[in-house]
C-alpha positions, 0 to 999 in steps of 0.5 A: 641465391646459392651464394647468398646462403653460403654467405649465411645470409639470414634471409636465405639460409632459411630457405635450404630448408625448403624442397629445393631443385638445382640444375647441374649447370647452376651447381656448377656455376655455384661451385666456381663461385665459391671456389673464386670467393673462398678456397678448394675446401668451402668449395667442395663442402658446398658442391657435396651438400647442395649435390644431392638436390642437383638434376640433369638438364636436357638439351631442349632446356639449353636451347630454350634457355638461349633462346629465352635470353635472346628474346630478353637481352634487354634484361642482361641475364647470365646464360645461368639464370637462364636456365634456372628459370626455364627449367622452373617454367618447364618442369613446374617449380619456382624459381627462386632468385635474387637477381631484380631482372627476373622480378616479376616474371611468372613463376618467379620468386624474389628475394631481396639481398 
């Protein structure tokens, strides 16, 4: 989603503008994006700008967030959408995403490409 918007993509652009919360290994894993995708510098704006939005994640959310892929291995998760969700579902956010394997599940928000 992170992606989307650094790509200006109308459908999430708008969304920047919405109260929004990113764990630090979303954020990290959006940084390493950017930084494959564009260069240092793009990288580096979109870190400082999403930075401020960017919470700490417990241990306990790790773990539940292996766990919570584990127990969904049929729907090939990244290790970060993981913890994006579990996060959501633990501290009462939606997550919002565009990955069609998260579709459906409660708490989710899906927003096509």
């Amino acid at each position: 989603m992170l992606v989307e918007i650094a790509r200006a993509n109308p459908k999430f652009v708008q969304l920047i503008k919405e109260a929004s919360v990113i764990p630090d290994p979303i954020l990290a894993e959006f940084y390493g994006i950017v930084l494959r995708e564009w260069d240092v510098q793009t990288a580096e704006y979109w870190f400082n700008k999403m930075g401020p939005f960017a919470l700490q994640v417990t241990k306990e959310i790790l773990k539940e967030a292996v766990k919570f892929r584990h127990d969904n291995k049929a729907k090939n998760l990244s290790f970060f959408d993981a913890v994006g969700y579990v996060y959501a579902v633990k501290s009462g956010h939606e997550f919002l995403t565009c990955d069609q394997d998260l579709e459906g599940l409660p708490g989710v928000r899906f927003v096509k490409k």
